[in-house]
C-alpha positions in Angstrom: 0.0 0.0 0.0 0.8 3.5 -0.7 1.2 6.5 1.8 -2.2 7.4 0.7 -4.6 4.7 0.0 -5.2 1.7 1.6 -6.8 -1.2 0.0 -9.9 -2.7 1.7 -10.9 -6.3 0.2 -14.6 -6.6 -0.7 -16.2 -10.5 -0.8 -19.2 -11.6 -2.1 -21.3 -13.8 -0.1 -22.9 -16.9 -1.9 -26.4 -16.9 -1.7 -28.8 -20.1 -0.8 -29.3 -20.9 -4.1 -25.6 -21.7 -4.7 -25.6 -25.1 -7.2 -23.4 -26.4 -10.0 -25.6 -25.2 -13.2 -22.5 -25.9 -15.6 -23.2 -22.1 -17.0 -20.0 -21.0 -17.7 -18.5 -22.0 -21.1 -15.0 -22.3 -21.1 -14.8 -22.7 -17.4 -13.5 -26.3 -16.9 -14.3 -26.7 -13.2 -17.8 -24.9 -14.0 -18.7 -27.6 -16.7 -16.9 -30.5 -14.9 -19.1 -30.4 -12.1 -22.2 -29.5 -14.0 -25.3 -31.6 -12.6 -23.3 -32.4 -8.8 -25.3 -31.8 -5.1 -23.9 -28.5 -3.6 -23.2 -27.5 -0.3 -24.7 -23.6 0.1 -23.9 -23.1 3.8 -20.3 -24.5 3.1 -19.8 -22.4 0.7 -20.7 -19.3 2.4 -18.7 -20.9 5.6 -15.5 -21.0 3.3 -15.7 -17.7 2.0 -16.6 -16.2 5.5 -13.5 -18.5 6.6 -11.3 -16.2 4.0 -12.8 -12.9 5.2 -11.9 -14.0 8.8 -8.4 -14.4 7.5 -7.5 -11.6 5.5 -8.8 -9.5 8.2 -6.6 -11.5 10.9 -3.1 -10.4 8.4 -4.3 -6.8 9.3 -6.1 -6.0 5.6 -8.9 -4.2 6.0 -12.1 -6.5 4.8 -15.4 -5.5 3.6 -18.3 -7.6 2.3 -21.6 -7.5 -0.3 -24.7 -8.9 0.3 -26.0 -11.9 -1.8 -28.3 -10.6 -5.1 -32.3 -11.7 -4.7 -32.5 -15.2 -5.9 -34.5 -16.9 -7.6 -34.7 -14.1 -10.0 -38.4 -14.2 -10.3 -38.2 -10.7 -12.8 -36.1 -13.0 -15.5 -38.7 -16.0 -15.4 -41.8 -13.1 -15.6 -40.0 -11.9 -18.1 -39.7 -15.0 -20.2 -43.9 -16.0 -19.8 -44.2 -18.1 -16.7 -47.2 -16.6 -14.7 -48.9 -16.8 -11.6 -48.1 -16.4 -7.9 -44.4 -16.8 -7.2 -44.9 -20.2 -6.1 -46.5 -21.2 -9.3 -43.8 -19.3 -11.4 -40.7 -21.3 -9.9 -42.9 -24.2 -10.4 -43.4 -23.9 -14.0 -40.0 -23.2 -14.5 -38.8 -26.7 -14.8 -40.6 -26.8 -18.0 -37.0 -24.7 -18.9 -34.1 -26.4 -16.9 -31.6 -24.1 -18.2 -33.7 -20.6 -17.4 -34.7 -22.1 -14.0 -30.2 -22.8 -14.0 -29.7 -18.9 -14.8 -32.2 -17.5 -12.4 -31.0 -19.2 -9.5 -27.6 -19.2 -10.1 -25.0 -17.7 -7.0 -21.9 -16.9 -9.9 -22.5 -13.2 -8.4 -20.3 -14.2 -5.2 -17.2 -13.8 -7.9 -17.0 -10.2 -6.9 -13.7 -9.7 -9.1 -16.2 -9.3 -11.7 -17.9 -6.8 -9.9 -16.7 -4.1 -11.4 -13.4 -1.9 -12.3 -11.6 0.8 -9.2 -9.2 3.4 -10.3 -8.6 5.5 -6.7 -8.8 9.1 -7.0 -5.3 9.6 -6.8 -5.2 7.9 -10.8 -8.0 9.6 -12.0 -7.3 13.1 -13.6 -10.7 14.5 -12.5 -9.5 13.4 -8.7 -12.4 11.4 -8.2 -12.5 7.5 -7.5 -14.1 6.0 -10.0 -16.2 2.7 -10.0 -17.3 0.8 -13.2 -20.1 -1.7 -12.7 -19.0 -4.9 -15.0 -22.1 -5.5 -17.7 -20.8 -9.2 -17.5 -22.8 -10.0 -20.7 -20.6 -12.4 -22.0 -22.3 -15.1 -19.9 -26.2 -15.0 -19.9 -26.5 -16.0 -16.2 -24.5 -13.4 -14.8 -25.5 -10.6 -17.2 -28.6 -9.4 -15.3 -25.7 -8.1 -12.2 -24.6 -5.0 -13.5 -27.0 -3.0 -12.6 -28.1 -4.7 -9.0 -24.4 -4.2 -8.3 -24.0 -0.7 -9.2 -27.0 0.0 -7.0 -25.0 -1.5 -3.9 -22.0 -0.2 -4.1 -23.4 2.7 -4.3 -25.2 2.4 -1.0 -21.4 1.7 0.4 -19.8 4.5 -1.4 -23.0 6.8 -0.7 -20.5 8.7 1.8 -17.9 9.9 0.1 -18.2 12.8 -2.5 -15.3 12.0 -4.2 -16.4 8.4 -5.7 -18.8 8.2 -8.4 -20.2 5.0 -9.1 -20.7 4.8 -12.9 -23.6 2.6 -14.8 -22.2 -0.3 -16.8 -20.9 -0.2 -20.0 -23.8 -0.6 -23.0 -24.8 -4.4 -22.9 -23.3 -5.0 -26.0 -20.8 -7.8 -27.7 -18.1 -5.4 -28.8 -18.1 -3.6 -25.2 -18.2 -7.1 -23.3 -16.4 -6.5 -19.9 -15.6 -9.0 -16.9 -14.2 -6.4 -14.4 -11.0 -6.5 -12.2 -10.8 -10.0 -13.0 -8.7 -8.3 -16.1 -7.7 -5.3 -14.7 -4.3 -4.4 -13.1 -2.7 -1.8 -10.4 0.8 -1.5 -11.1 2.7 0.4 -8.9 5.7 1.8 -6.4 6.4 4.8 -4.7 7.7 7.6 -6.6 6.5 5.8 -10.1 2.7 6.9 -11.5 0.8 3.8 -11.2 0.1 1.9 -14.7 -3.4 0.6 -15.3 -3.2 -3.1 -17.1 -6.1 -4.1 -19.2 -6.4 -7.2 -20.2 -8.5 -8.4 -23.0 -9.3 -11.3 -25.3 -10.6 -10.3 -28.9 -10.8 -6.4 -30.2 -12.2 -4.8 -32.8 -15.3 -6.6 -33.3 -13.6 -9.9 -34.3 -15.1 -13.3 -34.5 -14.1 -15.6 -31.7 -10.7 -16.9 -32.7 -9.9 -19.2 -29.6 -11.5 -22.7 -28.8 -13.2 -21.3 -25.4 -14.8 -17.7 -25.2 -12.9 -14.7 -25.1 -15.1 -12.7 -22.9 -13.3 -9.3 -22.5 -13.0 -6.3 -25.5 -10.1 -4.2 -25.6 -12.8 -1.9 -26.2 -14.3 -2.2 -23.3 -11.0 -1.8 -21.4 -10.2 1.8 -23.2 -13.9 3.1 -22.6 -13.3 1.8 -18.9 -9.9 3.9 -19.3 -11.7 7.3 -20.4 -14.8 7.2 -17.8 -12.1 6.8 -15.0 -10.1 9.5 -17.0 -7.3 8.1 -17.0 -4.1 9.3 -19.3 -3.2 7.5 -22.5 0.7 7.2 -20.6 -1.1 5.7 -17.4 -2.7 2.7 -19.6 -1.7 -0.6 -21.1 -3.6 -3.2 -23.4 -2.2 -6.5 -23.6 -3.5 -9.1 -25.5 -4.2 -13.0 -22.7 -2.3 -15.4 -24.5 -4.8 -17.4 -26.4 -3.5 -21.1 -24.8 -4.1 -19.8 -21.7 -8.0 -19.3 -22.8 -8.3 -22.4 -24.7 -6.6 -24.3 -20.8 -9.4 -22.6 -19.3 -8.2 -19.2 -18.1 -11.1 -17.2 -18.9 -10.1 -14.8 -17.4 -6.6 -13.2 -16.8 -6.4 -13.4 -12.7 -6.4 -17.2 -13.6 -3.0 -16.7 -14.9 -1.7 -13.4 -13.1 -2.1 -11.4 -9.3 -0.4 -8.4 -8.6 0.1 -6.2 -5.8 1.7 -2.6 -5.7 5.2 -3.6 -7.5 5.2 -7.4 -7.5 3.7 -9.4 -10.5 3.2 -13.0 -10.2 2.3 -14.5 -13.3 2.7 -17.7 -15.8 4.8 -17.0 -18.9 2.0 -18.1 -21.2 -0.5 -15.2 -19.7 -0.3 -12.8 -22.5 0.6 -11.8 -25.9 4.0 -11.1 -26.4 5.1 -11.3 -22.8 8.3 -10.1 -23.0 7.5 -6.7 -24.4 4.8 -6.4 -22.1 7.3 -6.7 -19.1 9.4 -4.8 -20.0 7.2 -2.2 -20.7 6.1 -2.0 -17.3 9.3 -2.2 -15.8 10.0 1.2 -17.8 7.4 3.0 -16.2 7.2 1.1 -13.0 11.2 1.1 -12.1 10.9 -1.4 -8.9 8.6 -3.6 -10.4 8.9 -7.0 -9.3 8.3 -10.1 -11.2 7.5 -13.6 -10.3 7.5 -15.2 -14.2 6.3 -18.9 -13.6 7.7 -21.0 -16.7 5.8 -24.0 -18.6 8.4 -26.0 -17.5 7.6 -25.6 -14.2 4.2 -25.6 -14.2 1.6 -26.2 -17.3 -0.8 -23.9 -17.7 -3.5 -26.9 -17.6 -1.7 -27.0 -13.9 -2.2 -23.4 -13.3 -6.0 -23.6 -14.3 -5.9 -26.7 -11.8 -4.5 -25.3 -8.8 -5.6 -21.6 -9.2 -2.5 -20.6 -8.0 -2.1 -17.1 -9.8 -5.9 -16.7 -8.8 -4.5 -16.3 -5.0 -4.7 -13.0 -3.3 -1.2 -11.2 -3.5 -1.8 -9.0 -0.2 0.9 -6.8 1.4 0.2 -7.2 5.3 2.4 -5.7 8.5 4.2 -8.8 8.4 5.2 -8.6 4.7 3.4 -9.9 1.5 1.5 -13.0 1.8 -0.4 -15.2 -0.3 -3.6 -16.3 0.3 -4.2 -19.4 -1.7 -6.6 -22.0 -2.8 -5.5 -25.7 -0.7 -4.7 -26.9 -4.4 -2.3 -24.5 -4.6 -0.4 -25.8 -2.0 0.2 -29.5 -3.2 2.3 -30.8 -6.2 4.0 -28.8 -8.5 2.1 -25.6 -7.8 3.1 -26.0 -4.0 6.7 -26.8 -5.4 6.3 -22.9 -7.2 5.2 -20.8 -4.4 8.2 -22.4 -2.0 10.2 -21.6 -4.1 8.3 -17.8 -3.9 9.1 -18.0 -0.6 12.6 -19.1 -0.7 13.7 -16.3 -3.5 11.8 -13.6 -1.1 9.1 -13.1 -3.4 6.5 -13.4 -0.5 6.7 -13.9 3.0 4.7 -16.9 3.4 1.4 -18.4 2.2 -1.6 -19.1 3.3 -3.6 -22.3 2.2 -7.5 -22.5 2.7 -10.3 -24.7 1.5 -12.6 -22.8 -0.9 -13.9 -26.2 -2.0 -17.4 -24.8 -3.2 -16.0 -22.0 -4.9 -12.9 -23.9 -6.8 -15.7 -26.7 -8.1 -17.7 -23.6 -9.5 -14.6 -22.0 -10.7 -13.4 -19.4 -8.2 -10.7 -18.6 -6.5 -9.7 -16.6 -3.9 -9.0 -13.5 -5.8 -12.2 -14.2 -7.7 -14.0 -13.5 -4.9 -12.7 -10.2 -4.0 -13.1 -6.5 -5.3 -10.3 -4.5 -4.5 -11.2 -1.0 -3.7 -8.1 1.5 -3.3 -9.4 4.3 -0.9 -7.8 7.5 0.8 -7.4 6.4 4.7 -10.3 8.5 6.0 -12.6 7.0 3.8 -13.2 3.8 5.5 -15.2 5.1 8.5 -17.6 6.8 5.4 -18.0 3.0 4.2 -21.7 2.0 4.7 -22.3 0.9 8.3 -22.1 -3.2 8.7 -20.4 -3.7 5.4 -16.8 -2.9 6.5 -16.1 -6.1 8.7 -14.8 -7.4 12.1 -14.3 -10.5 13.7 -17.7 -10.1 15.8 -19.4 -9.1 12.2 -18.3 -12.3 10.6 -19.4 -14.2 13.4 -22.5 -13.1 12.9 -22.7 -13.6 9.5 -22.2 -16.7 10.0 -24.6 -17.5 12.8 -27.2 -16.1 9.6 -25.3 -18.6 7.5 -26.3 -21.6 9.5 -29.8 -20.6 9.9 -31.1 -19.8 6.9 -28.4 -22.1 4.7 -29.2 -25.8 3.3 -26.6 -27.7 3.9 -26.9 -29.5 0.6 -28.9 -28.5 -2.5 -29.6 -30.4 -5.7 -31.1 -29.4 -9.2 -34.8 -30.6 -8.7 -34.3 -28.8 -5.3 -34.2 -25.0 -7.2 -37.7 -25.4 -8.1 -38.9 -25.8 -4.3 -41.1 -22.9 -3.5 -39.8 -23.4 -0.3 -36.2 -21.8 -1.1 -37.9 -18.9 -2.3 -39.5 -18.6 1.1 -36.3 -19.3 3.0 -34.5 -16.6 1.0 -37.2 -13.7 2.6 -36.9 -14.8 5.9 -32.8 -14.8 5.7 -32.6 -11.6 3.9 -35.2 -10.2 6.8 -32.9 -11.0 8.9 -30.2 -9.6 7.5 -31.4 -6.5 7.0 -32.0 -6.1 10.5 -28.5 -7.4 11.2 -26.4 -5.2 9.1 -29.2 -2.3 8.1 
């Protein structure tokens, strides 16, 4: 962290609904579990788990409240009618609509939506940019429910403007900070990397989707108002989207100066780095070869989809338990050994992983001026005592397993009023 931002970590929280639909094409662990029994109150235990520990390395955590599910709007929408009841009901008539309204990928908050702090931004403001995610159809309807809560955290400070999301369509498709960068050291301006799949309105030309534009990456870049010399496109390395990197935190993390990536993550790789070590001086790099790890063991272990998070007791990573066995475990002590990070942490986000999500997927990072965080909504920025009730809630309201004929029981629709009644009485 800088001397003037600090970096508070925002989760999602899976919501009772969480199930393996199998909706996310050119995910492999998304489609490999397609049709499996989920556990929704592990799941929200595990992520709660890694809130309790990044706030225990002395990183300031925050959290977002699960979206209303089942989306009864998107089933109206499509012609089933009657009482809510009678609408879920129907809806198995459509197994895969009845998939995308109940789906829980909305606890991936990476995809959230794109930070640049105020001290980027040449207007001075912090600017937030809601992710129209419309590159997958069960995560598209987000945007806008997402905008409107971040801008009931942000509502306190006049110097953030939370932006709509970019026009829903194909040529401005855009995934977030899951391909977006903050490159930085003291006494260097920090670069902005965008990371993007296909440009200028060209057909697919990997195996597996190529969800991000570069255009929508450059109209990011001008609402944030950034400068042209604060800004880099690079190109993710089409193998690494055909191994099932879908996005590039899958094969990259950074934090302030230190780049930890695998050499097959973009385009032209070498140029790339050592175009940022021009403008970034101190920048360190972690460069993992294929040698020493495939990138079909990269998409395995989630390893560069670890948190990279600078702590009072140095930089740790927090990592997904595959992460820490086999050759990927061989690669980060060998991190550790070189200096590259302190230690490691390893935790079981087994509900997440087998959907697809790492640790890092399920964070927003959001760069703020140190005053800001006692502006932060009340009951969003969390503690120990928060997260304990949290997941008291959890264990109410949460099934401990959930199949696919399950998502058309009227009774989960009731459960989801009661917990969310609850909630809001919790955390207002």
């Amino acid at each position: 962290m800088d001397d003037t931002l600090v970096e508070v970590q925002v989760d999602g929280l899976p919501g009772p609904t969480h199930h393996f639909g199998g909706l996310s094409a050119g995910n492999l662990a998304s489609l490999a579990h397609a049709g499996f029994s989920s556990r929704p109150r592990a799941a929200a235990r595990q992520g709660l788990a890694k809130m309790r520990q990044v706030l225990a390395l002395g990183v300031p955590q925050a959290w977002l409240p699960p979206l209303p599910r089942p989306d009864l709007a998107l089933l109206r929408e499509a012609g089933f009618r009657g009482s809510d009841a009678e609408v879920l009901r129907a809806a198995v008539a459509d197994p895969h609509l009845l998939h995308l309204a109940t789906s829980s990928a909305f606890m991936w908050t990476a995809n959230c939506a794109t930070v640049i702090p105020a001290s980027d931004s040449a207007d001075g403001r912090c600017h937030v940019i809601p992710a129209n995610l419309i590159a997958m159809s069960h995560r598209a309807r987000e945007g806008v429910l997402r905008a409107a809560q971040l801008r009931t955290l942000l509502a306190n400070l006049n110097d953030v403007v939370v932006h709509d999301p970019l026009p829903a369509v194909n040529d401005l498709g855009d995934e977030g900070a899951a391909n977006h960068s903050r490159v930085w050291a003291p006494g260097s301006p920090a670069v902005h990397v965008f990371v993007h799949g296909r440009a200028g309105g060209e057909r697919q030309t990997t195996r597996l989707p190529a969800r991000q534009t570069r255009e929508a990456g450059a109209a990011v870049a001008r609402l944030a108002t950034l400068t042209e010399s604060q800004v880099i496109h690079l190109r993710q390395h089409p193998a690494a989207i055909d191994a099932g990197a879908f996005h590039n935190d899958v094969v990259m993390v950074g934090d302030g100066a230190r780049v930890l990536l695998h050499a097959e993550a973009w385009v032209d790789q070498t140029s790339a780095l050592a175009e940022l070590r021009r403008r970034v001086p101190d920048l360190r790099v972690a460069e993992i070869a294929r040698a020493e790890l495939t990138l079909a063991e990269a998409v395995a272990s989630y390893l560069f989809n670890s948190q990279l998070l600078t702590t009072p007791t140095g930089v740790v990573l927090v990592a997904p338990a595959q992460a820490g066995e086999g050759r990927a475990g061989a690669a980060v002590r060998r991190l550790i050994d070189e200096g590259f990070i302190a230690r490691a942490v390893f935790l079981d986000l087994g509900e997440s992983m087998a959907n697809g999500g790492g640790p890092a997927c399920l964070r927003l990072r959001l760069p703020l001026r140190t005053p800001a965080l006692a502006q932060l909504a009340p009951g969003m920025v969390l503690d120990a005592a928060r997260i304990s009730a949290l997941e008291h809630w959890v264990d109410r309201h949460y099934r401990d397993t959930l199949t696919r004929d399950e998502l058309s029981d009227p009774l989960l629709l009731t459960e989801w009023h009661h917990a969310q009644a609850e909630l809001t009485q919790l955390f207002r």
